[in-house]
C-alpha positions in Angstrom: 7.5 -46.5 -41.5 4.8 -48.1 -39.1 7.7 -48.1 -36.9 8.1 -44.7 -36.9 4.1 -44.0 -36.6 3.7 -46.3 -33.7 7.1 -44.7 -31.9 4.8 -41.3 -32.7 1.9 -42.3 -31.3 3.4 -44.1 -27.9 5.2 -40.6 -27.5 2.0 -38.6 -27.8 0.8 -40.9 -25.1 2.8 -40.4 -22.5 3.3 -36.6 -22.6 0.9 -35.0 -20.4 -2.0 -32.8 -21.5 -1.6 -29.0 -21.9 -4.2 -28.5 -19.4 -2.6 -30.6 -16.9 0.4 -28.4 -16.1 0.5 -26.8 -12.8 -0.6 -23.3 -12.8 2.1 -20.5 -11.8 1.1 -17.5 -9.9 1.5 -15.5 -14.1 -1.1 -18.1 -15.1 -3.3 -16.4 -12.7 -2.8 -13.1 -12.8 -5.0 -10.6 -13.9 -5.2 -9.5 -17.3 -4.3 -5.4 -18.2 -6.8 -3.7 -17.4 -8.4 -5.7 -14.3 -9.3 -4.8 -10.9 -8.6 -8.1 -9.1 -12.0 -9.4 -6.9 -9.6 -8.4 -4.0 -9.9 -5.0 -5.8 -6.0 -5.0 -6.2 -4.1 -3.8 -9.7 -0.1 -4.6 -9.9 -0.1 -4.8 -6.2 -1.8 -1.9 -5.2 -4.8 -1.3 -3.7 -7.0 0.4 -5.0 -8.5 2.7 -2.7 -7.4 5.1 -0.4 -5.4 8.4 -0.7 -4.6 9.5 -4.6 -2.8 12.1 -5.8 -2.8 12.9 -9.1 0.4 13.6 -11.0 1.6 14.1 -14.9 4.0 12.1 -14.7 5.5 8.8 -13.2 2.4 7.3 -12.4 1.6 4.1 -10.2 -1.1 3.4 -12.5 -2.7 5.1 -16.1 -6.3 6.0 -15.7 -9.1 6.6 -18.5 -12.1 7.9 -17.3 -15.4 6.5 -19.1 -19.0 6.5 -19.0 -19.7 3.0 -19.2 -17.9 -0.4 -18.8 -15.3 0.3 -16.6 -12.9 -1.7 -14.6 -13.8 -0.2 -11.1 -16.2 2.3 -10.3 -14.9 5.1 -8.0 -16.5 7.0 -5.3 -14.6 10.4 -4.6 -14.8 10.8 -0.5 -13.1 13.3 1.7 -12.9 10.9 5.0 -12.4 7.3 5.6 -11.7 6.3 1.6 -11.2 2.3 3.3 -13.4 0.3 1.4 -12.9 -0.7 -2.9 -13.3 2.3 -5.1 -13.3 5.0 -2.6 -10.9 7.6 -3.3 -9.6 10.8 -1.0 -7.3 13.1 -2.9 -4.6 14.6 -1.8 -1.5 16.7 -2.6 1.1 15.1 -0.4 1.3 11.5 1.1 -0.3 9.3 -1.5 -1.0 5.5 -1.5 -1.6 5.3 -4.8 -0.2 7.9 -7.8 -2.5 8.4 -10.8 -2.1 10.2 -14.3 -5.5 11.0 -16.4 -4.6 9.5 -20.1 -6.5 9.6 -22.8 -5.3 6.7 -24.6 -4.0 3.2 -23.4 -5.0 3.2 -20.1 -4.0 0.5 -17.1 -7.5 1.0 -15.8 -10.6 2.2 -16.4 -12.1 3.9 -14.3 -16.3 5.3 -14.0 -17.0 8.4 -11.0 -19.8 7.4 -9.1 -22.0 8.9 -6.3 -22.8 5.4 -4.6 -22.0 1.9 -4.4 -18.5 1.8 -5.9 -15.9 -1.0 -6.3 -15.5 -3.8 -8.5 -18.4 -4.8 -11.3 
């Protein structure tokens, strides 16, 4: 028996802490819902032109009054800077559906300063 315990306790020892795995790039990632810092969401940027469609989406958007993950400014030139959309019929960057429900983003119209919170 203290054979076992001590064989348990040298083995606890010489695994490596939880905390001292390397971190992958999924580690990282950000969560649903998230606007990256580098105002990106699954690998799109998120400004520029938008169209909106009903249904294949890029990404899901809710919009709400308060807490959102970016804040958007609607433009009609120049939409190259985070948050600032220009919409468009044809010749999208990004593809957006308005949900109700279950959103990948959420998303707050603003008149100035928009982007990330």
């Amino acid at each position: 028996m203290r054979t076992l315990v001590l064989s348990l306790l040298a083995s606890c020892l010489l695994l490596p802490a939880a905390d001292a795995r390397p971190r992958s790039p999924a580690d990282t990632a950000t969560p649903a819902g998230a606007v990256s810092s580098s105002c990106m969401f699954k690998g799109r940027k998120m400004y520029g032109k938008v169209q909106v469609v009903t249904s294949f989406p890029d990404i899901k958007v809710q919009v709400v009054s308060s807490f959102p993950d970016l804040k958007v400014q609607k433009v009609t030139s120049f939409p190259d800077s985070c948050g600032k959309w220009q919409f468009v019929t044809s010749f999208p960057d990004i593809k957006i559906q308005y949900v109700k429900s279950f959103p990948d983003v959420k998303i707050q119209y603003v008149t100035s300063f928009p982007g990330v919170n």
